[in-house]
C-alpha positions in Angstrom: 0.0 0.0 0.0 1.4 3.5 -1.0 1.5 5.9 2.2 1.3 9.7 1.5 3.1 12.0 3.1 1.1 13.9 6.4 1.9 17.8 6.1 2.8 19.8 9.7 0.2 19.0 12.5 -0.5 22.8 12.7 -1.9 23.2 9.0 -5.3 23.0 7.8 -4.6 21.1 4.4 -3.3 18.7 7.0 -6.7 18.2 8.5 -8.6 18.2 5.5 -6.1 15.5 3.9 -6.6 12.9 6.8 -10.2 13.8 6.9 -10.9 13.3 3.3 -8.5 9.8 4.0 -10.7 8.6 6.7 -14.2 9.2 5.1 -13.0 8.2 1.5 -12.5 5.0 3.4 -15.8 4.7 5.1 -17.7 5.4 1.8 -15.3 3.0 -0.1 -15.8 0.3 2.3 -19.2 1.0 1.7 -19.2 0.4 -1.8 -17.1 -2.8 -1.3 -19.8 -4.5 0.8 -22.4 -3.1 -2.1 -23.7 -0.7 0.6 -25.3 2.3 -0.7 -23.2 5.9 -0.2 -25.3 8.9 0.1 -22.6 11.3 0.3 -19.1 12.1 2.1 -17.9 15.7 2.8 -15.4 17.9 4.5 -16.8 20.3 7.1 -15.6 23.0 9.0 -16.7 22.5 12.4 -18.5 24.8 14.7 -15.4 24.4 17.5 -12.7 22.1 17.6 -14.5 19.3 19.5 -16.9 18.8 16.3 -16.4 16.5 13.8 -15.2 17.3 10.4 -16.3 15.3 8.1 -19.1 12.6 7.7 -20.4 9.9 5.8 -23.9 8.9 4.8 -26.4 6.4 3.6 -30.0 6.8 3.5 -30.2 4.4 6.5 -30.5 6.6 9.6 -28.3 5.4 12.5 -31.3 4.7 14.8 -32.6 2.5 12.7 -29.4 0.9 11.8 -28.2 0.0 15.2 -32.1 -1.3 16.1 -31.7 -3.8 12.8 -28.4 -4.7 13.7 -28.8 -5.3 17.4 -32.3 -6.8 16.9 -33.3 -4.3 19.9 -37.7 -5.0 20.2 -37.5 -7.3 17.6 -37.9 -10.7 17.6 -36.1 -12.6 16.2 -33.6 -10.3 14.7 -33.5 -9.4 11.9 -30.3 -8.8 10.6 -28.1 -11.7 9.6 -24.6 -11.4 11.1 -23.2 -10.5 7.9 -24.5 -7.5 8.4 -22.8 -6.7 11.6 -19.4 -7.3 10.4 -19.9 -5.2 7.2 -21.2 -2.4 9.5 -18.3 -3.0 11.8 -15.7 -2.8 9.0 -17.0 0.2 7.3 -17.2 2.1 11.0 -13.3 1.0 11.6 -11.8 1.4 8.0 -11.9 5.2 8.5 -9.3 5.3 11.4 -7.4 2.7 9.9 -6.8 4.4 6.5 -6.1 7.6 8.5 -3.2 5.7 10.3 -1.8 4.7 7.2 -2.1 8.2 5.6 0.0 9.3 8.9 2.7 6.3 8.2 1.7 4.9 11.7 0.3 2.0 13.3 -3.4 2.3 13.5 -4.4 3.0 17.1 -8.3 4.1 17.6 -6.7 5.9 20.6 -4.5 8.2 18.1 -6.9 9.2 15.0 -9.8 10.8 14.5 -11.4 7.4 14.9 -12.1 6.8 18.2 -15.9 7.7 17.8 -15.7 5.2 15.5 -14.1 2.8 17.4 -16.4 3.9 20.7 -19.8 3.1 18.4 -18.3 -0.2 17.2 -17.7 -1.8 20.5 -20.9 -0.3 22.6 -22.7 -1.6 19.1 -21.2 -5.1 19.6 -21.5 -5.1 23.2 -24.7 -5.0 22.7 -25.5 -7.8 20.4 -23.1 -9.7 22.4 -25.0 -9.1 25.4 -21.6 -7.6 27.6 -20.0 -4.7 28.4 -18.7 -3.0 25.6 -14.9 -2.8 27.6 -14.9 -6.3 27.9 -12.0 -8.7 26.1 -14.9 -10.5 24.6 -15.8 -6.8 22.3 -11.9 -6.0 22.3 -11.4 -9.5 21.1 -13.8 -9.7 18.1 -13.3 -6.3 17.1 -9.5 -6.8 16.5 -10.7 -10.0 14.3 -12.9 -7.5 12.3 -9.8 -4.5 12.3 -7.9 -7.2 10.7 -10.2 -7.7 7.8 -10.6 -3.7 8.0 -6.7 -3.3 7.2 -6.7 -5.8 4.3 -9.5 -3.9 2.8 -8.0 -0.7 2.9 -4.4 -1.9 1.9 -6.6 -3.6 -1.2 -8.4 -0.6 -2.3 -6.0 2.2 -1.2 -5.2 3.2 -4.1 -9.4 4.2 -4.9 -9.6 5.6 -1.4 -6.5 8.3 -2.2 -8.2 9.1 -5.2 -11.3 9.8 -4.1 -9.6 12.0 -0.7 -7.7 14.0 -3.4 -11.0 14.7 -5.0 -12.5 15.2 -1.5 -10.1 18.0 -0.4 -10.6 20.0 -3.5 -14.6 19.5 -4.2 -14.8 19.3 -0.5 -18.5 17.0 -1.3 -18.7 13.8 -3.0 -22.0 11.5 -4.0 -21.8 7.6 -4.2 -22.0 8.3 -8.0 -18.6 10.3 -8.1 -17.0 7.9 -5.7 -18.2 5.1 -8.2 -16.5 7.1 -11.0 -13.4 7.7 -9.4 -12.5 3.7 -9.2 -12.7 3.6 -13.1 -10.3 6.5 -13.2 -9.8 10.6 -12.9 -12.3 11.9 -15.9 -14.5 8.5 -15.6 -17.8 9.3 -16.8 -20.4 9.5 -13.7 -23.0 7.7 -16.1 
């Protein structure tokens, strides 16, 4: 996997580089597991404490986490596919960002420990323990692994489409589509 270069912690291209890494891996994860992609953009936040980018579906997260967990449903409804293909598609964003920054991913050290927070309190749940627990810690390592072969397999897509990200600053599923086939790819 090619590793960019990360410019100087105290400039703004830096931030919008490593944002436009992580989502472009969210949304091509996505599109890997044949999940729909609404749209990924760079924003600039309110403060420092908000986030700065984002990733979407037309599946609001409510409803996602009730289908995934089964929560009031009997039985549930959601295969366990499912799970893992949410779970790599929440952790491929840090993970990408870790190898944009030429370190070892660490939820801890990117701007994906949201991501990683959701992932295990969403497991802990359908595992029925607390979300801390070396059970959660355990299978979400299994699922970072998979996570970290998919980005190394597709990183050259998800550069592309961060490179377009930091310039048009929005992108649609269609565009993201595009950009696998190549820079100037017809969005048809």
């Amino acid at each position: 996997m090619s590793r960019t270069v990360e410019p100087p912690a105290d400039d703004p291209v830096a931030d919008d580089w490593l944002t436009a890494v992580h989502e472009a891996a969210h949304a091509v994860e996505r599109l890997v597991r044949g999940l729909p992609v609404g749209l990924i953009a760079i924003c600039a936040p309110a403060d420092a404490a908000a986030a700065r980018g984002f990733c979407s579906s037309s599946a609001n997260y409510v409803d996602t986490v009730a289908y995934l967990t089964g929560r009031g449903l009997e039985p549930p409804v959601a295969p366990p596919s499912a799970l893992i293909e949410h779970l790599l598609v929440l952790l491929a964003g840090a993970i990408a960002e870790s190898s944009a920054r030429g370190v070892p991913y660490s939820p801890a050290s990117t701007g994906g420990f949201e991501d990683r927070y959701q992932a295990e309190w969403l497991v802990g749940d359908v595992l029925r323990r607390a979300p801390y627990s070396a059970g959660v810690r355990g299978f979400l390592r299994a699922i970072e692994v998979v996570a970290a072969a998919d980005v190394r397999t597709h990183w050259l897509w998800i550069e592309v489409v961060a490179r377009e990200l930091v310039t048009a600053r929005r992108l649609t599923g269609d565009q993201i589509v595009a950009l696998r086939r190549g820079p100037g790819a017809s969005e048809a």
